[in-house]
KOLKEMI-671533 format. One record per atom (N, C-alpha, C, O): residue in three letters; x, z, y. Coordinates in steps of 0.2 Angstrom, whole numbers, plus 5000, padded with zeros to 4 digits. Example, Ala and Ser with C-alpha at 12.3 -4.5 7.8 and 13.67 -1.06 7.14 Angstrom:
% residues 2
Ala506650394972;Ala506250394978;Ala506650394984;Ala507150424983;Ser506450354989;Ser506850364995;Ser506450395000;Ser506750405006;
//
This chain:
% residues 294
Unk487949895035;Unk488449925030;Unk488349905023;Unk487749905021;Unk488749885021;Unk488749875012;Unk488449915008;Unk488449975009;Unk488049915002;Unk487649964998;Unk488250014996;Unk488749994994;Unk488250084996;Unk488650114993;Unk489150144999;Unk489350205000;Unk489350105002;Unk489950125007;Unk489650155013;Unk489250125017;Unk489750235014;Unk489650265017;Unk490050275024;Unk489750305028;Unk490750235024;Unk491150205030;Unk490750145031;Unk490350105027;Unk490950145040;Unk490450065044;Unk491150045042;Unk491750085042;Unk490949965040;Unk491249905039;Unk491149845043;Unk490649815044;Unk491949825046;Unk491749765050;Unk492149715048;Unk492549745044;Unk492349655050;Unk492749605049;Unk493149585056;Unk492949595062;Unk493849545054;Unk494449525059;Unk494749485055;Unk495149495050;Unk494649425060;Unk494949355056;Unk494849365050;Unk495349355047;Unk493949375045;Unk493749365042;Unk494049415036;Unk494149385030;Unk494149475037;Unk494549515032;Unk494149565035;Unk493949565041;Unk493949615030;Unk493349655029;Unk493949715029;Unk494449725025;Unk493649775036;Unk494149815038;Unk493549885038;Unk492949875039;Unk493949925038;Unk493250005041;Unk493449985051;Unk493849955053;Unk492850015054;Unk492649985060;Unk493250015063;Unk493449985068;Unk493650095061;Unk494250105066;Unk494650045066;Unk494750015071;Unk494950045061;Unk495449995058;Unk495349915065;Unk495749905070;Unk494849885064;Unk494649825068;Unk494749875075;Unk494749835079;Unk494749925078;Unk494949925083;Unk495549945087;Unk495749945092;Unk495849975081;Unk496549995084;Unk497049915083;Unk497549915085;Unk496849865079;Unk496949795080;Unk497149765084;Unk497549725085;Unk496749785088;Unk496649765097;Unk497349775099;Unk497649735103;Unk497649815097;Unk498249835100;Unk499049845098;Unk499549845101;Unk498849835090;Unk499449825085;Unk499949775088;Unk500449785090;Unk499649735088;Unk500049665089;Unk500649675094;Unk501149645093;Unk500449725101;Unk500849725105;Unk501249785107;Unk501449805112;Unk501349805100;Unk501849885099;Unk502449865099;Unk502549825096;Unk502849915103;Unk503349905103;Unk503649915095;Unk503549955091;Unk504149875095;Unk504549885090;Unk505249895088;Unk505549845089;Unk505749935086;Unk506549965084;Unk506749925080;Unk506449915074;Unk507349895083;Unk507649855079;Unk507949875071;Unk508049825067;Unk508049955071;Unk508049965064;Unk507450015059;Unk507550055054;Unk507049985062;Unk506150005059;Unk506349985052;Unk506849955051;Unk505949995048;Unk506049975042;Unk504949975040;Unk504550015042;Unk504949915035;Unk504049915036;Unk503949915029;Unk504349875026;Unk503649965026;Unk503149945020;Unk502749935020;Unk502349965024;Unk502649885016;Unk501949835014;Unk501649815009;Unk501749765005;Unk501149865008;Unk500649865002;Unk500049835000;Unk500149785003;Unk499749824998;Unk499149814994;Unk498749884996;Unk499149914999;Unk498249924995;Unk498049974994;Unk498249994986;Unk498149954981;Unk498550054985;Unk498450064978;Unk499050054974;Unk499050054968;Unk499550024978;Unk500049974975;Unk500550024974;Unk501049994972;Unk500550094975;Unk501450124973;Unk501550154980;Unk502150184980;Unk501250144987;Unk501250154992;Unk501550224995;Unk501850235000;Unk501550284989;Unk501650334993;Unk502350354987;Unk502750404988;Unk502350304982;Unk503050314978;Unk503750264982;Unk504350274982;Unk503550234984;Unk504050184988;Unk504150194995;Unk504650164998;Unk503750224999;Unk503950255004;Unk504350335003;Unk504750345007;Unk504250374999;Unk504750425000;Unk505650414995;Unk506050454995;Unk505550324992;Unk505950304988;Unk506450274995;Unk507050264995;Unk506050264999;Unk506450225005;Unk506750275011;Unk507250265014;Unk506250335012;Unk506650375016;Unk507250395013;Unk507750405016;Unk507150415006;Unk507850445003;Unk508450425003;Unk508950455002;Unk508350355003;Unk508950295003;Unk509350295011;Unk509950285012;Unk508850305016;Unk508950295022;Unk509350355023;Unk509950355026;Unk509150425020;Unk509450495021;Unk510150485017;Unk510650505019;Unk510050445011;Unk510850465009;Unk510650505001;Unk511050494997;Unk510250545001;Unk510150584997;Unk509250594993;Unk508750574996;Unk509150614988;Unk508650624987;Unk508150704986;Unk507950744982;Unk508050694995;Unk507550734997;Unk507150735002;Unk507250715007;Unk506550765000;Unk505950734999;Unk505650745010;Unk505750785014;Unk505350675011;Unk505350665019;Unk504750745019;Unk504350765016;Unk505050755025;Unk504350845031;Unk503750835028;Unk503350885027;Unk503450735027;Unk502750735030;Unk502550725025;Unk502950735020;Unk501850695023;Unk501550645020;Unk501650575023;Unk501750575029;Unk501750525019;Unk501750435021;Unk501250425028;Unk501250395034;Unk500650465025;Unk500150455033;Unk500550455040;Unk500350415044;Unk501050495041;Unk501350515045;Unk501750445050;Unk501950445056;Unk501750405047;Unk502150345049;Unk501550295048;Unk501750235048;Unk500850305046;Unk500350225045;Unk500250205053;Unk500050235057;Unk500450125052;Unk500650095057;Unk499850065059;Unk499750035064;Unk499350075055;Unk498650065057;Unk498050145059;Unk497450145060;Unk498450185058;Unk498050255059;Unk498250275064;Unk497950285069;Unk499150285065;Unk499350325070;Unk499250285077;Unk499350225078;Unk499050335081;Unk499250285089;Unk499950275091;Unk500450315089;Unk500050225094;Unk500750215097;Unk500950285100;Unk501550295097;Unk500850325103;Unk501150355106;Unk501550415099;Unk502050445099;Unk501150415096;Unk501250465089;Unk501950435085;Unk502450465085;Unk501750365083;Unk502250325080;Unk502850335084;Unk503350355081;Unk502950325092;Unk503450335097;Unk503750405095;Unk504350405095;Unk503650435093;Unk503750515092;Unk504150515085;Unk504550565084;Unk504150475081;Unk504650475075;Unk505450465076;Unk505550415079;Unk505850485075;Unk506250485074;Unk506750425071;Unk506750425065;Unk507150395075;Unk507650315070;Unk507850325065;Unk507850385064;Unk508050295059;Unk507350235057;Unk506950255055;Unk507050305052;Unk506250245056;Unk505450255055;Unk505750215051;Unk506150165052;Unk505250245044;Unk504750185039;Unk504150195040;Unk503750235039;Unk504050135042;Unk503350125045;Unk502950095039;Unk502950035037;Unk502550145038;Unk501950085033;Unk501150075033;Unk500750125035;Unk501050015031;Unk500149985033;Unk500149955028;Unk500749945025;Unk499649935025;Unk499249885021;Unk498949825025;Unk498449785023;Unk499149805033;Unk498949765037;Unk499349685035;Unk499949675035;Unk498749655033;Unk499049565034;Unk499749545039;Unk499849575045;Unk500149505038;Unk500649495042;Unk500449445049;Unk500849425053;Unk499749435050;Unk499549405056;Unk499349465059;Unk499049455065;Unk499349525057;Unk499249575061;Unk499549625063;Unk499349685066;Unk500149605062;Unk500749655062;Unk501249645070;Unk501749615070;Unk501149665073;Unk501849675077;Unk502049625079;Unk502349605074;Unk502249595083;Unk502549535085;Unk503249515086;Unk503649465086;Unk503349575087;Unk504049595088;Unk504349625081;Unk504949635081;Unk504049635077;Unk504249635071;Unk504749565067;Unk505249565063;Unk504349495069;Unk504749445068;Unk505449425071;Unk505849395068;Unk505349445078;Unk505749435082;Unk506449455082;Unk506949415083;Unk506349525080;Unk506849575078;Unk507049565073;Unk507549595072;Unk506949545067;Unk507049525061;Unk507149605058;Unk507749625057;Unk506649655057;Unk506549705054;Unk506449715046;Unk506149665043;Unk506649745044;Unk506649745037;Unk506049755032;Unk505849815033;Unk505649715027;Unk505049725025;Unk505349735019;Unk505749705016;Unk504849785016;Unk504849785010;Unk503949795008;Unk503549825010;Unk504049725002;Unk503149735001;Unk503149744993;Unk503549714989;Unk502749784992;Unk502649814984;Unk501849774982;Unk501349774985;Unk501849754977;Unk501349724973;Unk501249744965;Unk501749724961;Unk500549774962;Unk500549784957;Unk499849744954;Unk499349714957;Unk499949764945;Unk499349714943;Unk498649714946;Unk498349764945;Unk498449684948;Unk497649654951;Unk497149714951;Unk496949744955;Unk497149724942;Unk496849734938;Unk496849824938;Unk496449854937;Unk497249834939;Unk497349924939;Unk497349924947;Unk497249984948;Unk497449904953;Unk497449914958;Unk496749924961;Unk496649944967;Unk496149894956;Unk495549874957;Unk495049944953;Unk494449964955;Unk495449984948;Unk495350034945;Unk495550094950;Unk495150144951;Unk496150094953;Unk496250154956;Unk496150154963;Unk496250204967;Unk495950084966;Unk495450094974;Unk494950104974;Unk494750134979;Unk494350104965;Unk493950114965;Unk493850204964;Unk493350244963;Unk494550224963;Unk494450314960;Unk494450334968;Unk494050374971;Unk495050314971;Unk495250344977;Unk494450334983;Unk494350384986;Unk493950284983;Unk493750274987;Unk493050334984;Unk492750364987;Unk493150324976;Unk492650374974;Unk492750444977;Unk492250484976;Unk493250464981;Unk493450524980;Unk493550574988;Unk493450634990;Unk493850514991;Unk494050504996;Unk493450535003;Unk492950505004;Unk493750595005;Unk493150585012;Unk493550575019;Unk493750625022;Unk493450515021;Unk494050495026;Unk493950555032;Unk493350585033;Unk494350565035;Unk494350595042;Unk493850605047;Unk494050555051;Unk493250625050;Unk492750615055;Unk492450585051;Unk492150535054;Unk492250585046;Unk491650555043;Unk490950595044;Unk490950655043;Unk490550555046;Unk489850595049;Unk489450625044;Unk489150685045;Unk489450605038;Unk489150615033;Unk489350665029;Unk488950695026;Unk490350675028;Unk490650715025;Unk490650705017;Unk490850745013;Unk490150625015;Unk490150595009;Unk490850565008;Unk491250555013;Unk490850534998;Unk491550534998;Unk491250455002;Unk490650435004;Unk491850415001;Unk491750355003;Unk491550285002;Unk491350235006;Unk491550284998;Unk491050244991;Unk490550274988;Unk490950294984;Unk489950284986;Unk489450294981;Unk489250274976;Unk488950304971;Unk489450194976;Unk489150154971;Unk489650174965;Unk490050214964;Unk489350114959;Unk489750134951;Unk490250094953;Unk490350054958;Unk490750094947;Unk491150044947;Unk490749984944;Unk491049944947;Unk490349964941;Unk490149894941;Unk489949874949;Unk490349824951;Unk489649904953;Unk489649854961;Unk490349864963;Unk490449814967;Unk490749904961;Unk491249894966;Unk491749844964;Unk492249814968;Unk491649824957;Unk492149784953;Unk491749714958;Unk492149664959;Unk491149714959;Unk490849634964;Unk491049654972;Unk491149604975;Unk491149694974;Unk491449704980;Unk492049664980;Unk492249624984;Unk492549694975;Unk493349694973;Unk493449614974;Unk493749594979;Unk493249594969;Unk493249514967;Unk492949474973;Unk492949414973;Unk492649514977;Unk492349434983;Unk492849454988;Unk492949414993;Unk493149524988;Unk493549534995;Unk493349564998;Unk493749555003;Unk492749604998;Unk492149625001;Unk492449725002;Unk492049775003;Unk493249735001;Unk493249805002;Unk493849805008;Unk494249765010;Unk493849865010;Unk494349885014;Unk495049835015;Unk495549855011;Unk495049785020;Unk496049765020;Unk495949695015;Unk496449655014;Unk495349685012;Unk494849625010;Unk495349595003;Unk495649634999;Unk495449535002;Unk495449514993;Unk496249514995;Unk496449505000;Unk496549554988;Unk497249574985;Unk497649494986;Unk498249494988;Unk497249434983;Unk497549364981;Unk497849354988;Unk498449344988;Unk497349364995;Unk497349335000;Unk498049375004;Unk498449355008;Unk498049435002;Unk498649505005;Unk499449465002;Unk499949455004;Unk499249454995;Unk500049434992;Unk500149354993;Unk500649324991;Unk499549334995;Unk499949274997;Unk500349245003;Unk500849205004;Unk499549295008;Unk500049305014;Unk500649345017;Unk500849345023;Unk500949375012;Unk501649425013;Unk502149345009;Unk502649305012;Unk501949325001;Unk502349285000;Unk502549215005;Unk503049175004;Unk502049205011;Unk502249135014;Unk502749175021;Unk502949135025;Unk502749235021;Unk503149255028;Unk503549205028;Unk503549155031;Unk504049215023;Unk504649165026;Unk504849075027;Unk505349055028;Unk504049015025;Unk503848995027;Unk503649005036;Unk503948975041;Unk503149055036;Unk503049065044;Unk503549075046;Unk503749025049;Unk503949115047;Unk504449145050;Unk505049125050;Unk505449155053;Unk505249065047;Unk505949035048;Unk506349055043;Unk506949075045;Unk506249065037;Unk506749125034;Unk506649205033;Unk507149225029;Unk506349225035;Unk506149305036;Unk506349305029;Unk506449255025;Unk506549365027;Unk506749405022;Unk506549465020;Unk506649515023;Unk506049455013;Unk505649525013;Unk506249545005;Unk506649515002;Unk506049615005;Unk506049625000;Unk505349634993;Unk504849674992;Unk505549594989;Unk504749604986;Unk504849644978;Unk505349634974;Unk504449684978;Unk504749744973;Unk503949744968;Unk503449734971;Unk503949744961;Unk503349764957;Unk503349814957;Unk503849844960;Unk502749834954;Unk502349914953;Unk502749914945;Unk503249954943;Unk502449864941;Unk502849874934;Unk503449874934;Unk503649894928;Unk503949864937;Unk504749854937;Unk505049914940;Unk505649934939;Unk504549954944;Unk504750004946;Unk504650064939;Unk505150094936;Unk503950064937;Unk503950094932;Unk504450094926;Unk504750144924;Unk504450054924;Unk505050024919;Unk505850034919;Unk506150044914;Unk506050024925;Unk506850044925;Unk506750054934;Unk506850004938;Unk506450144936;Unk506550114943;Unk506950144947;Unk506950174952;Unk507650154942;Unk508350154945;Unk508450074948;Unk508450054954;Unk508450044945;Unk508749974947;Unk508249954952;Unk508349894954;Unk507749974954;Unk507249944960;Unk507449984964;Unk507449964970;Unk507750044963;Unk507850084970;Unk508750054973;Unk508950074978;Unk509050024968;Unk509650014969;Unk509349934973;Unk509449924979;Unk509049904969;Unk508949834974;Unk508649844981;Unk508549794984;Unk508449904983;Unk507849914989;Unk508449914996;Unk508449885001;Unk508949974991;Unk509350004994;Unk510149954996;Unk510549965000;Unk510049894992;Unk510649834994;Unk510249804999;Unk510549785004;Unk509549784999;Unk509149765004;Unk509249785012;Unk509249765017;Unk509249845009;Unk509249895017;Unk510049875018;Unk510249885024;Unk510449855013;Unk511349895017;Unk511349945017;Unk511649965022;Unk511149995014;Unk511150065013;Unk511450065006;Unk511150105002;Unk511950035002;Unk512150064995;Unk512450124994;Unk512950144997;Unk512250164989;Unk512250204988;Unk512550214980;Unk512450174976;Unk512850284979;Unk513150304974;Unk512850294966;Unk512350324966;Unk512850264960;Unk512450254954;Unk511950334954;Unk511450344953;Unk512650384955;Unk512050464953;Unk511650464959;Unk511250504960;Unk511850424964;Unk511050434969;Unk510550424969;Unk510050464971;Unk510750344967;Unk510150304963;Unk509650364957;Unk509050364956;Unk509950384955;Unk509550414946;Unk509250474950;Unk508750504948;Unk509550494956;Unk509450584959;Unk508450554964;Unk507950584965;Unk508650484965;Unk508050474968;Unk507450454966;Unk506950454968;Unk507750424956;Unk507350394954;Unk506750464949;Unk506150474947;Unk507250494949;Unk506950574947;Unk506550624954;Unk505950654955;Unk506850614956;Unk506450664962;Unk505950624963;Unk505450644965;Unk505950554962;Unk505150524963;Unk504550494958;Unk504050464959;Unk504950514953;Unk504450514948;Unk503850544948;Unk503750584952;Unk503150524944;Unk502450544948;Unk502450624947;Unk502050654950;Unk502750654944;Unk502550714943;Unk502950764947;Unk502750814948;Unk503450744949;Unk503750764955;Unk503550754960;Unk503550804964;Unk503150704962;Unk503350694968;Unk502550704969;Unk502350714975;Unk502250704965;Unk501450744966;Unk501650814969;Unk501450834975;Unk502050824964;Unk502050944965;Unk502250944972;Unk501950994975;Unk502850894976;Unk503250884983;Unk502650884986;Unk502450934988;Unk502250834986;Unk501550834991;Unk501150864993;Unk500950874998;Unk500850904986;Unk500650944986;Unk500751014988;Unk500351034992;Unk501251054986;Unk501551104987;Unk502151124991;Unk502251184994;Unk502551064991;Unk503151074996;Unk503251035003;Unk503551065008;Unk502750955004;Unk502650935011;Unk502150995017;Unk501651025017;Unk502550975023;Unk502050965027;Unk501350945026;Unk501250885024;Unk500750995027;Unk500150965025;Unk499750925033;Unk499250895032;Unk500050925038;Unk499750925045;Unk499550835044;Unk499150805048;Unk499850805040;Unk499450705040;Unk499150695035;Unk498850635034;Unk498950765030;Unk498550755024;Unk497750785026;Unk497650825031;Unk497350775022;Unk496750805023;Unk496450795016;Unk496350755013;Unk496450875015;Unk496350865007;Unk495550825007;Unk495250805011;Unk495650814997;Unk495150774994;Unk494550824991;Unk494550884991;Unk494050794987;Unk493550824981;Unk494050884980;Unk494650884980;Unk493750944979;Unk494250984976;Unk494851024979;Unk495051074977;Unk494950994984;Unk495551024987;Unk496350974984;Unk496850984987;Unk496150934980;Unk496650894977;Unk497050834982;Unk496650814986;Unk497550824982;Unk497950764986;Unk497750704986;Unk497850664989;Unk497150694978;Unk496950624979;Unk497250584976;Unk497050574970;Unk498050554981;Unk498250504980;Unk498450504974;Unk498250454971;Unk498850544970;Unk498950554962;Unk498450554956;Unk498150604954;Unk498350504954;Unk497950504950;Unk498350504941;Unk498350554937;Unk498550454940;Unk498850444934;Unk499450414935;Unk499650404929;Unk499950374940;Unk500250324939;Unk500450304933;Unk501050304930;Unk500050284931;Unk500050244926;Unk499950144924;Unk499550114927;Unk500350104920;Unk500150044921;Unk499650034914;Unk499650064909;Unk499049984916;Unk498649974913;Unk498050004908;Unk497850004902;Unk497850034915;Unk497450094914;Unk496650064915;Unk496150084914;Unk496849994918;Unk496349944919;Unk495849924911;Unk495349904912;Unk496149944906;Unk495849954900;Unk495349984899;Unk494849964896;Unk495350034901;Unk494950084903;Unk494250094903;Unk493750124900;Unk494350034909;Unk493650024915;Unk493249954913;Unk492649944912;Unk493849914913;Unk493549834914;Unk492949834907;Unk493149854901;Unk492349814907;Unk492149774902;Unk492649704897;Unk493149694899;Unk492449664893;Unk492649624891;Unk492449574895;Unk492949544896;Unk491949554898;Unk491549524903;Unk491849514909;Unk492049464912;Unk491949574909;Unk492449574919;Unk493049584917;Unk493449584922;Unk493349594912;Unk494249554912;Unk494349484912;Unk494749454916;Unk493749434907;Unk493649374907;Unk493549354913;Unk493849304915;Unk492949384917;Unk492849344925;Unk493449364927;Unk493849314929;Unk493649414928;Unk494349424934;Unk495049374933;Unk495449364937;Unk495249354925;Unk495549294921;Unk495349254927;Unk495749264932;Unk494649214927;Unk494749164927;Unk494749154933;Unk495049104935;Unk494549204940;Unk494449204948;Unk495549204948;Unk495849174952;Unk495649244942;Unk496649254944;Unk496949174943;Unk497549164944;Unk496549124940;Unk496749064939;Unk496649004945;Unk496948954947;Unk496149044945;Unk495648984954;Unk496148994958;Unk496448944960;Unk496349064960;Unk496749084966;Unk497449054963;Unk497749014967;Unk497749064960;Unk498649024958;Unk498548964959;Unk499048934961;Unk498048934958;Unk497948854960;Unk497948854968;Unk498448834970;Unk497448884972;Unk497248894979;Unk498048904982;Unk498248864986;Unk498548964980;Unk498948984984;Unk499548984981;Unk499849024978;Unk499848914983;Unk500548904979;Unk501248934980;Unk501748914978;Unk501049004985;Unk501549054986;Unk501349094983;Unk501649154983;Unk500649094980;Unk500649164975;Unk500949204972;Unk501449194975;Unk501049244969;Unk501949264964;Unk501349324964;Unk501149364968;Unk501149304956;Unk500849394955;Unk500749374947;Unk500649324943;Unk500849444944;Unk500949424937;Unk500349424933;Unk499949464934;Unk500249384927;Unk499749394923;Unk499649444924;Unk500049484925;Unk498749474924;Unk498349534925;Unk498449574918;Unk498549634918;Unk498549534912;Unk498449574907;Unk499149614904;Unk499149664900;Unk499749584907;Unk500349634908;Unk500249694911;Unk500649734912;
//
């Protein structure tokens, strides 16, 4: 196990996963799957639990808030039989590579939506949540991480954490439609949402074929704002897929904030993480991820 990391870590097809993760693997691949499933597909830390209750609402017609928490639908925690138990359309969401996804997900030509935000703030707020975080059955009942953020920021950068390097996640989502013959994602920003994310909810919702009225759009871009939709999870969801944090806190809310990576980074390690964001656009000519310092 890693210094610091209080979760066993193992690897699968060379991507650095916690050891449940690598074993419910075993079986992902051959889950059945609903031809009107709908999949998000994140990064860790990417807007995950803002863009899934932005997708139920679109689905609903209306802007009100899904029974559960997102956990309720992760397609790498829940068991299949749990998943079976959702109700048509499941939004289904994982942070799992598209080689490890469902096979029948290509098949059916399923609907994805993958959200990606800056590098640099995603590396800040995996490092709050993992500081914070005491996962489920944990023997130690430590949070999940120990170390500071200087190790975690060398963790971050070699790929060396949970779901492994962000570069290797968005470029394998950008070449789906290479692999797949056309496959059609929806690819949505974290900063575009923040900025006008009526108009992200309005493109999510022409993606799905679910168009929806203009005051719909604004009814869900408010009900999903962070501070709504913090108090909904907190206060008004179903608590039975959540398992409070430190404190009794939901965790997941911390600041949604862009460029909070200011913050954290030294001058030193914005400069390294610069030059590692150059190596990779060279390496990965479907990359599609925006300057870190936006």
């Amino acid at each position: 196990m890693q210094t610091g990391w209080t979760i066993p870590l193992g690897k699968i097809d060379g991507v650095v996963e916690r050891k449940t993760v690598t074993e419910k693997l075993k079986t992902v691949k051959s889950r059945p799957v609903r031809e009107d499933d709908v999949f998000l597909c994140t990064y860790p830390k990417s807007g995950t639990h803002w863009t899934w209750e932005i997708i139920n609402m679109i689905v609903a017609g209306k802007a009100e808030y899904a029974k559960h928490w997102k956990n309720s639908a992760a397609l790498e925690y829940r068991s299949e039989e749990g998943l079976e138990e959702l109700a048509s359309p499941r939004i289904i969401q994982t942070h799992l590579l598209p080689g490890h996804m469902p096979e029948l997900l290509w098949t059916r030509r399923c609907k994805v939506v993958y959200v990606q935000r800056n590098p640099k703030d995603c590396a800040v707020s995996y490092f709050c949540q993992m500081s914070q975080q005491v996962f489920e059955g944990s023997p130690s009942e430590q949070m999940t991480y120990t170390g500071s953020w200087d190790e975690f920021f060398r963790f971050f950068i070699a790929g060396s954490v949970p779901y492994g390097s962000i570069f290797h996640h968005v470029e394998k989502w950008g070449n789906v439609p290479a692999m797949h013959k056309g496959f059609e994602i929806c690819h949505v920003q974290y900063e575009d949402m923040k900025q006008d994310c009526v108009a992200q909810v309005r493109k999510i919702a022409e993606y799905l074929d679910r168009p929806l009225p203009e005051s719909t759009y604004q009814e869900i871009a408010d009900a999903c704002s962070f501070e709504n939709l913090k108090i909904a999870c907190e206060k008004t969801k179903d608590q039975t897929f959540h398992k409070p944090w430190r404190d009794g806190a939901s965790g997941y809310f911390r600041k949604g904030q862009t460029g909070d990576w200011k913050n954290w980074f030294t001058v030193a390690q914005s400069e390294e993480f610069d030059r590692l964001y150059e190596l990779e656009m060279k390496k990965y000519p479907n990359l599609w991820m925006p300057f870190p310092e936006n």
